[in-house]
N, C-alpha and C positions, 0 to 999 in steps of 0.2 A: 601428786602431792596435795593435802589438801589447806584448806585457805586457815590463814592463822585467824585465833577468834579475839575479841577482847575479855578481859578478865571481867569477874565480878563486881560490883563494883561493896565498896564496902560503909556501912557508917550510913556516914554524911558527905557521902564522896559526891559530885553535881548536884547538891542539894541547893543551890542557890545560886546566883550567880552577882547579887547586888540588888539594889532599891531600885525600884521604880516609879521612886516617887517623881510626880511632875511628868507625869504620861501623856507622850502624843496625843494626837486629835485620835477620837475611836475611827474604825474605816465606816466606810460608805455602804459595803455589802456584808450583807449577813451568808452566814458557813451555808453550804448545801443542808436540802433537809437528810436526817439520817435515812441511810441506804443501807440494807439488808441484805444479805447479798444468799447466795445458797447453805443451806445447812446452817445460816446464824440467824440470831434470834436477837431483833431490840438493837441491834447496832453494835455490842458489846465484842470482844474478843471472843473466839471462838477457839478451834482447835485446829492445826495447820491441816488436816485432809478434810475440814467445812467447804475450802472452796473459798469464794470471795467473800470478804469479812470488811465490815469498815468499824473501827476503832473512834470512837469520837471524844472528843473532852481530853484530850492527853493533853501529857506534858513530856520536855523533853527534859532530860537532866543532866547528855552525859553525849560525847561522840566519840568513835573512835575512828581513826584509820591508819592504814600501812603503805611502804613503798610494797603493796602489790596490785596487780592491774582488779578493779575492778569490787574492791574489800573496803566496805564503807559502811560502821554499824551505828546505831540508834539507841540512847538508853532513855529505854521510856517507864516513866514513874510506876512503881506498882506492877510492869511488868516484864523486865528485864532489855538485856539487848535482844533486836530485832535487827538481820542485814538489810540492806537495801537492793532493791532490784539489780541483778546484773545482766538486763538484756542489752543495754548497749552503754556505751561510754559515757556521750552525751546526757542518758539518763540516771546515771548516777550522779553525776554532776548535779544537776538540777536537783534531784533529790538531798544531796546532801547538800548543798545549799538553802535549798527549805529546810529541813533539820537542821542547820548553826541558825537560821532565823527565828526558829522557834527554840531556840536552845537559847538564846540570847536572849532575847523579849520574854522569856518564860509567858509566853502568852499560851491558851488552849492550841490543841491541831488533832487536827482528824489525818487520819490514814487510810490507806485499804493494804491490806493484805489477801494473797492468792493461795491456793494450795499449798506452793510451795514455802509457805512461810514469812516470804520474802517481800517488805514495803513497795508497794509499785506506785503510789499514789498518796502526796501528801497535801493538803490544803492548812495551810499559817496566815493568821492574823496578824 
């Protein structure tokens, strides 16, 4: 059976989430330098058989998930949903926890993604 997906999103659908006016203290550390990973060029999205890809400057707009074990997606600005790692339990977790915190703060976040399309690695502000 395979895993249910989330719809499109439509409009203005997680386009915003409220003001930010009166914004915490900025942090202390600056993001990783951009990494390149095989087959990508410049940091940018690539195409899911490039290999490791890191995605920088995003935004998140949009989450989804399901009562199914391990189905936890990402809607990021400009380009669609993106699942999140399903190598173990625990690391979905975390992941999607970094994504509602950048879904929240609409602050920037870098990614990486692997061959298989799938977010393994997210760094939020």
């Amino acid at each position: 059976m395979a895993d249910t997906q989330p719809q499109p999103l439509q409009g203005s659908q997680g386009a915003g989430i409220g003001s930010t006016a009166g914004a915490a203290a900025t942090p202390s550390l600056t993001p990783p330098p951009t990494a390149v990973g095989v087959g990508a060029s410049g940091g940018s999205a690539g195409s899911a058989a490039a290999g490791t890809v890191w995605n920088n400057n995003k935004t998140i707009n949009a989450l989804w998930g399901i009562a199914e074990d391990r189905n936890s997606w990402a809607g990021v600005a400009n380009v669609g949903w993106v699942k999140l790692s399903t190598a173990s339990d625990s690391g979905i977790v975390a992941l999607t926890a970094l994504a509602a915190h950048g879904y929240q703060t609409q602050h920037l976040v870098n990614y990486r993604t692997e061959s298989d399309g799938l977010i393994h690695e997210i760094y939020a502000w």
